[in-house]
C-alpha positions in Angstrom: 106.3 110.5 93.9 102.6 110.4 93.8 102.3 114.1 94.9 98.5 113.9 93.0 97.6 112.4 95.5 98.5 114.7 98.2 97.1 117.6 95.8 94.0 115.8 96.6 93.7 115.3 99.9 94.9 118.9 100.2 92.3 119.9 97.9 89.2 117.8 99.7 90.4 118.3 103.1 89.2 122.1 102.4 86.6 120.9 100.5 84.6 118.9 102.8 83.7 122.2 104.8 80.9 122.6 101.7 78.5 119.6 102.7 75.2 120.9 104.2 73.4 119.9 107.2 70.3 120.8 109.1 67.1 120.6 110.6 64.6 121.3 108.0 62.3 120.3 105.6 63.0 118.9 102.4 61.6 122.3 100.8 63.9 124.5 102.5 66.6 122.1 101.3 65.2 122.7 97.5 66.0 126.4 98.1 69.8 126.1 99.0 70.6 123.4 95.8 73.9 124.0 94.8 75.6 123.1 91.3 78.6 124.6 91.0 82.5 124.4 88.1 85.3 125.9 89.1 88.8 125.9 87.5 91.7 125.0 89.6 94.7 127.0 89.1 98.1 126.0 90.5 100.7 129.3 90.2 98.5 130.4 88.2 98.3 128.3 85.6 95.2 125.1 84.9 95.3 122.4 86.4 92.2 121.0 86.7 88.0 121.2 86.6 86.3 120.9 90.2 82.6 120.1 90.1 80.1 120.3 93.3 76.7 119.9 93.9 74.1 120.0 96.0 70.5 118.3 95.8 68.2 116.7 97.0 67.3 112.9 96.1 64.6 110.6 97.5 64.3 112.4 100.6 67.8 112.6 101.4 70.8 115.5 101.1 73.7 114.1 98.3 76.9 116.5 98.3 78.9 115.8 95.4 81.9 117.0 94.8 84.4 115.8 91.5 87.8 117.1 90.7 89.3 116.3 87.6 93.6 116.8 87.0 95.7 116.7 83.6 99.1 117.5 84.8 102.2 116.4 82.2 105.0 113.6 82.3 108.5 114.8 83.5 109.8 113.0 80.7 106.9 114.0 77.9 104.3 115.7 76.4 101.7 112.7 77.7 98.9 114.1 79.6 98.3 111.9 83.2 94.5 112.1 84.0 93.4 111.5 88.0 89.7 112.2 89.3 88.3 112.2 92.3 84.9 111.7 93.4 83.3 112.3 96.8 80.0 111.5 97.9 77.9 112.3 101.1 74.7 111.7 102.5 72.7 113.4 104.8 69.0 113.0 106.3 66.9 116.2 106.8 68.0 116.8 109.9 71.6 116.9 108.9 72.7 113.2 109.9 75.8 111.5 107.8 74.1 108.1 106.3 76.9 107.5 104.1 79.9 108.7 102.5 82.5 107.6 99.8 85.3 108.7 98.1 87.2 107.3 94.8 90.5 108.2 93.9 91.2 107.2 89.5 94.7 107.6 87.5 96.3 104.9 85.1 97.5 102.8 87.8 94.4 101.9 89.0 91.8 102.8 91.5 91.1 103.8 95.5 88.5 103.9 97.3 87.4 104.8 100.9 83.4 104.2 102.1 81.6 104.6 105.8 78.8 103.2 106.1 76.5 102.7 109.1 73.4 100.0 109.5 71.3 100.4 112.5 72.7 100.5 116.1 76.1 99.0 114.5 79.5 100.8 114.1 80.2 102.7 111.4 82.4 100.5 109.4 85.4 102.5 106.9 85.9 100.1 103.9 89.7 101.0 102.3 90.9 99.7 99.4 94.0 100.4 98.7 96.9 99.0 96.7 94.5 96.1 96.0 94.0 95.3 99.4 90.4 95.7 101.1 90.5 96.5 105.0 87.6 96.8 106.6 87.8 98.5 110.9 84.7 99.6 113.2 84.9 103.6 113.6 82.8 104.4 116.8 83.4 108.1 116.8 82.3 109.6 113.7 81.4 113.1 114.0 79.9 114.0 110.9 77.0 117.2 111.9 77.6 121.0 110.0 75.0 122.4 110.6 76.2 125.8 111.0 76.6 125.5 107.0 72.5 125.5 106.8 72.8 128.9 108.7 75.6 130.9 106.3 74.3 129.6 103.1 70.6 130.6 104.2 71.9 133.7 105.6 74.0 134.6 102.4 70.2 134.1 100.5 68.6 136.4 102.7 70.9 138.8 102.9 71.0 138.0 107.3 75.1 137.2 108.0 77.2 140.0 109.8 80.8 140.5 109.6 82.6 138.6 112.6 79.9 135.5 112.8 81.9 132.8 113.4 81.0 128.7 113.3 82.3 125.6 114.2 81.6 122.3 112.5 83.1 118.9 112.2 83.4 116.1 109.4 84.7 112.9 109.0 87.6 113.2 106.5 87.9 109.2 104.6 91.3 109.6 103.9 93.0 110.0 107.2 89.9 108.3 109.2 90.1 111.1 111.2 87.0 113.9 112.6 88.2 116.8 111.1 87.4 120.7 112.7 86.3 123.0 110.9 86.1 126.8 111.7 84.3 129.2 109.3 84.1 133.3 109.9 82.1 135.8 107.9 85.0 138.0 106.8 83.4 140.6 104.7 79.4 141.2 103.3 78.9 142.1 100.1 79.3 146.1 99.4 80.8 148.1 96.1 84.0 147.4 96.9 83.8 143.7 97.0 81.7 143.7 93.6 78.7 142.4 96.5 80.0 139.4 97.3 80.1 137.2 100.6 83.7 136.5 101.6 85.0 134.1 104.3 87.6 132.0 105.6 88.0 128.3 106.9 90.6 126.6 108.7 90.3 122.6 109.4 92.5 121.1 111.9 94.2 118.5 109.8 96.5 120.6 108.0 95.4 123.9 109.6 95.9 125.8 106.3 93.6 128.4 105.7 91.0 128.7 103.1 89.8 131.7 101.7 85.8 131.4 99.5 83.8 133.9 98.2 80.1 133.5 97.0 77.7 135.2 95.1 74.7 136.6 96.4 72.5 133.4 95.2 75.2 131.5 97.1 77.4 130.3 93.8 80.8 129.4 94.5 83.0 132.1 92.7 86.3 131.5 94.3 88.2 129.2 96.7 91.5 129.9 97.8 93.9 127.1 99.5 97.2 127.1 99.4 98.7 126.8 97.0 95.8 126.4 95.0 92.8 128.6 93.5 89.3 127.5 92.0 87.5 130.3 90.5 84.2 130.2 88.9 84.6 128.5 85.6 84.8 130.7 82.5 86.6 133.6 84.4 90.7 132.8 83.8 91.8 133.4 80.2 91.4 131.3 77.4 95.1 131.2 76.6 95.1 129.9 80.4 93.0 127.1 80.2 94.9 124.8 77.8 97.9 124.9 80.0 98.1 121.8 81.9 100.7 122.9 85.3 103.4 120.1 86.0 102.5 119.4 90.0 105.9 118.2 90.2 107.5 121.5 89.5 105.2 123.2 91.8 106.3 121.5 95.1 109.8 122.1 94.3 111.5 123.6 97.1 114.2 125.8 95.5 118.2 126.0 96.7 121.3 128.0 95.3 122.5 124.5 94.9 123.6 121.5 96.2 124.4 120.7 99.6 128.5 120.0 99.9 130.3 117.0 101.9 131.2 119.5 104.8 127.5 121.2 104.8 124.4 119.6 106.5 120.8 120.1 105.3 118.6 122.0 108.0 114.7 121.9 107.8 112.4 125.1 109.5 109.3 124.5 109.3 106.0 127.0 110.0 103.8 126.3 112.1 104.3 122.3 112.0 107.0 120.0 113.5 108.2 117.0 111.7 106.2 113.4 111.9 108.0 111.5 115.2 108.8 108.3 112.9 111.9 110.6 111.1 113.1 112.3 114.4 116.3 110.1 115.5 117.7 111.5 111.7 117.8 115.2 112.9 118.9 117.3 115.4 117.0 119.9 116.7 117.8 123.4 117.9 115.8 126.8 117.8 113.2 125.0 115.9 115.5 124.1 113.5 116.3 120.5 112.3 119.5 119.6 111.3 119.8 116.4 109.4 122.6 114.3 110.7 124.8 112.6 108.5 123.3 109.8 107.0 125.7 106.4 105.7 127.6 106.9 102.7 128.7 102.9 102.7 127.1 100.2 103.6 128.7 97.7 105.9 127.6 94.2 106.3 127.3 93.8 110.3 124.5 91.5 111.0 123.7 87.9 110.6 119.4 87.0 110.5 120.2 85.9 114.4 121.8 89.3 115.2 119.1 91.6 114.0 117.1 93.0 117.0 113.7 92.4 118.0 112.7 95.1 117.6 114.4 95.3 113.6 112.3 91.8 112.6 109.2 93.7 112.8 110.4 95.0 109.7 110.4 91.0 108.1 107.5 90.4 108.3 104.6 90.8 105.6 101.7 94.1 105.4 98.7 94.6 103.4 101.1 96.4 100.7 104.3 94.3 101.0 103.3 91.0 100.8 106.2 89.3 101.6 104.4 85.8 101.5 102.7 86.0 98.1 104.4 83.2 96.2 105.4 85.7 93.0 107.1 87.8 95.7 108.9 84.7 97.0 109.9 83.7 93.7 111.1 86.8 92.7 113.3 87.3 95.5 114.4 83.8 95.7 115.7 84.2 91.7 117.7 87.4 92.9 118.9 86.3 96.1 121.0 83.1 94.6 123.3 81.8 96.8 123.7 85.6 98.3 123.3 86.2 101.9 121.5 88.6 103.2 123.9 92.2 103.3 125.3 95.1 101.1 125.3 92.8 97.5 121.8 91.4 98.2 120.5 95.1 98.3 122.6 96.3 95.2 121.1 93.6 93.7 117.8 93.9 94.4 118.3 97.7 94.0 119.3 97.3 90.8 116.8 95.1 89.4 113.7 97.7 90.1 115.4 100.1 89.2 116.1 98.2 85.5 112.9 96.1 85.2 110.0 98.7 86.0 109.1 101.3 84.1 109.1 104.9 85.4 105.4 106.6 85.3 103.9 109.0 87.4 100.9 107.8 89.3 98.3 109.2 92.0 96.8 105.9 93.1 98.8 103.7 95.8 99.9 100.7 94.2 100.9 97.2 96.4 104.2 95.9 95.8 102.5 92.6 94.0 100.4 94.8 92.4 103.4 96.8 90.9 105.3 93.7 90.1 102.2 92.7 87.7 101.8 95.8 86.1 105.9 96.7 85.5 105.0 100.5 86.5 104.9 103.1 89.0 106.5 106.2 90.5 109.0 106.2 92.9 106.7 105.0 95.5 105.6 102.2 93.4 109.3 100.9 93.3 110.0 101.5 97.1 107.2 98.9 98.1 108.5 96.5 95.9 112.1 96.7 96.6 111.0 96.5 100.7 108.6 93.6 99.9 111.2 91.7 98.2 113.9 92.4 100.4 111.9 91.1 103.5 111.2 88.0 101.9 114.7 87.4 101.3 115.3 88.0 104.7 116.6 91.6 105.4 114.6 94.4 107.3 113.5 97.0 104.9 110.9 100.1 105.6 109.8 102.7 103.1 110.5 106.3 103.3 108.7 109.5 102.3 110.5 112.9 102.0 112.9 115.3 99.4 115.6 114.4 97.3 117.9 116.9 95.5 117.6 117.4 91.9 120.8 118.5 90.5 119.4 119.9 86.5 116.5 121.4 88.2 117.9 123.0 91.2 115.8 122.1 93.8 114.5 119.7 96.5 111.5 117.3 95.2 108.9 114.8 96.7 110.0 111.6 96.4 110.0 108.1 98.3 112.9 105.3 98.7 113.7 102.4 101.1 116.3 102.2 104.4 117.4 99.0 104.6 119.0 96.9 107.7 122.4 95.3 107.0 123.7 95.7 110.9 122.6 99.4 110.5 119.9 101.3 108.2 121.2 102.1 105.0 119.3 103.9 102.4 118.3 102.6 98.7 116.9 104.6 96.0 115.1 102.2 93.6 114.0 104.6 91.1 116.8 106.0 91.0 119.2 103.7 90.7 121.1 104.9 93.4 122.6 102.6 96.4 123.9 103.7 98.9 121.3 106.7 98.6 122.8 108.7 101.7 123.6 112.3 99.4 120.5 114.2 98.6 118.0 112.9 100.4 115.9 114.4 103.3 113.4 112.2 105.4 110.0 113.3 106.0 108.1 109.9 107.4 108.6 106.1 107.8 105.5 104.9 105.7 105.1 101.1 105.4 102.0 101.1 104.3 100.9 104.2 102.7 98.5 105.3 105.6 100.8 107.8 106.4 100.7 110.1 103.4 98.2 112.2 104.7 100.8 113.6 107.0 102.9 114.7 104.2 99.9 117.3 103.6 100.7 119.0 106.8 103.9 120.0 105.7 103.6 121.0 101.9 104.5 124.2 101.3 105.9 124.8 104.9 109.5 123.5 104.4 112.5 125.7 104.5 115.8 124.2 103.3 119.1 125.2 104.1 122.9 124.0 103.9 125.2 125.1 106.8 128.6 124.3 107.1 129.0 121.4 109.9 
């Protein structure tokens, strides 16, 4: 699935600690410029150039930062490019006037921007699959200006082991004021070849972040998990042509796969699994145990039959746009004289699975958007199937989580549909796989790919395990 994009997030949601704020003059901004290239290492191994600046234009603060990615195709040699540009502005005294963020790969673009005129609301533009949305944010806390204080201290030689600092920022992505905690861990001395080092945790994903600068206040290391950026030029050159497949890095690795008499059990550190997912598992001693999941499906349901509560799941969203007439087509072709049950899914299953082409992307693609195009990753597959299975009349959601990966040995990051045929019933488009009840471990109910975010929270924190039932 498009796990660039979570690499990301990950990657700016530690990032956006770096913008600068402040009440001073534009001189004493001049002094603290920043312009800074790291490589990003992933295991160890390149994965990518992040640039970030610091300057000041017109009067105003610009942080900019720019990471660029190269990871390669499961199936080839074929490098994938995705870049991602932020952009903030400050006044002198350390007020957000702006911000945007893009997010590039070969399916397309995303972009988020806040913007503010006069005594208005900020307004968040997203687009997003192809789709625009615009919403009021009233509470935008956007004000670091403890950062000022440590880079200005790291100049003039002033911070003390222990200082700590608290800031907040407004991270696009989520939509969502994000804390940030900074401490002074160690001043520069022999042993640390005189450099600054401290740490940073943000309450989105609460991972911690390690940094180091130089005593001119150059970046010479960040360190998230479960990646590095170190000054660029420092990691070997028979390193740096290396491009790190992101897929193989997420793998979470088991002995093998889980047997018909086992059940898959989650433990996860320091996080608890997203509430949408919960009536799969079982929970006990802060374990989760997934319960077993449909191996058949079972037509049990006419269109009057379905609950309330289930037709939410008909009707159309910004990414499945059930009412777009080449939706309707589409699913009016495949549906035939079917009615809606077990064959209509096969069916429909089949024909993503058949008609669009596998290739890994970072940008969120709409379900009309991937029917034009004839492309995507798993995720790009799962909004179609749910868009064209709504308009033929059968409740459909889109799922985020692991699937098993018998070659490889492991659990990966991946996306399919449940489907509602007088119960949920999974589908596994790029796959090819229906019913899709072996393998597969739910993480979140996404719809509309505003939940992905959450998926940070728990990379790298998942524990599998099979245990006899």
């Amino acid at each position: 699935m498009r796990i660039k994009k979570i690499f990301c997030f990950l990657f700016f949601s530690s990032l956006i600690s770096t913008a600068f704020c402040g009440g001073f003059t534009e001189k004493s901004w001049r002094k603290l410029q920043i312009n800074d290239t790291l490589d990003v290492l992933l295991n160890g191994q390149h994965a990518g150039v992040l640039y970030g600046s610091l300057s000041v234009v017109k009067g105003t603060i610009e942080n900019t930062t720019h990471l660029i990615t190269q990871t390669p195709e499961p199936a080839g040699n074929m490098q994938v490019a995705v870049e991602i540009i932020e952009k903030r502005t400050y006044n002198l005294n350390g007020g957000l006037i702006s911000a945007y963020q893009e997010l590039k790969s070969i399916s397309g673009r995303n972009f988020w921007t806040l913007e503010k005129s006069g005594k208005s609301p900020w307004t968040l533009l997203v687009n997003a699959g192809g789709v625009e949305t615009r919403k009021e944010v009233t509470n935008v806390k956007d004000r670091l200006t403890s950062i000022y204080t440590i880079y200005s201290g790291v100049l003039n030689g002033s911070l003390k082991g222990g200082e700590t600092w608290e800031d907040t920022s407004f991270e696009l992505t989520s939509g969502e004021n994000v804390l940030i905690t900074t401490r002074c861990e160690e001043t520069p001395s022999e042993a640390n070849n005189y450099s600054w080092k401290f740490s940073s945790k943000n309450s989105v994903n609460n991972i911690h972040e390690i940094w180091t600068l130089d005593k001119k206040g150059r970046t010479l290391s960040r360190d998230m998990y479960p990646f590095k950026a170190i000054k660029s030029g420092i990691i070997q050159k028979n390193e740096q042509g290396t491009a790190i497949n992101l897929f193989e890095a997420f793998n979470i690795a088991v002995p093998r796969r889980a047997q018909s008499n086992e059940t898959i059990s989650l433990k996860l550190d320091s996080c608890d699994l997203d509430t949408s997912v919960l009536f799969f598992y079982k929970k006990s001693d802060g374990v989760y145990y997934l319960n077993r999941l449909p191996q058949k499906c079972v037509d049990g349901a006419s269109l009057a039959e379905i609950p309330d509560s289930v037709k939410n799941f008909l009707i159309p969203t910004p990414t499945l746009q059930t009412t777009q007439p080449e939706i309707i087509e589409l699913a009016e072709k495949l549906k035939g004289t079917m009615k809606p049950g077990c064959a209509m899914v096969q069916t429909f299953n089949d024909y993503v699975y058949k008609n669009i082409n596998k290739r890994n992307t970072a940008t969120f693609s709409s379900a009309l958007e991937t029917l034009k195009s004839g492309f995507g990753d798993c995720g790009e597959h799962s909004v179609l199937l749910a868009a064209l299975l709504r308009a033929a009349g059968i409740p459909a959601r889109v799922i985020m989580g692991l699937v098993y990966v018998g070659p490889k040995g492991g659990y990966y990051y991946h996306a399919w549909v449940m489907a509602y045929t007088g119960s949920w019933i999974f589908a596994d488009p790029s796959h090819g796989v229906f019913p899709a009840g072996f393998d597969r471990v739910p993480l979140i109910i996404d719809d509309s790919g505003d939940k992905l975010v959450l998926l940070s929270k728990v990379l790298g924190r998942i524990k599998i395990e099979h245990r006899k039932r």
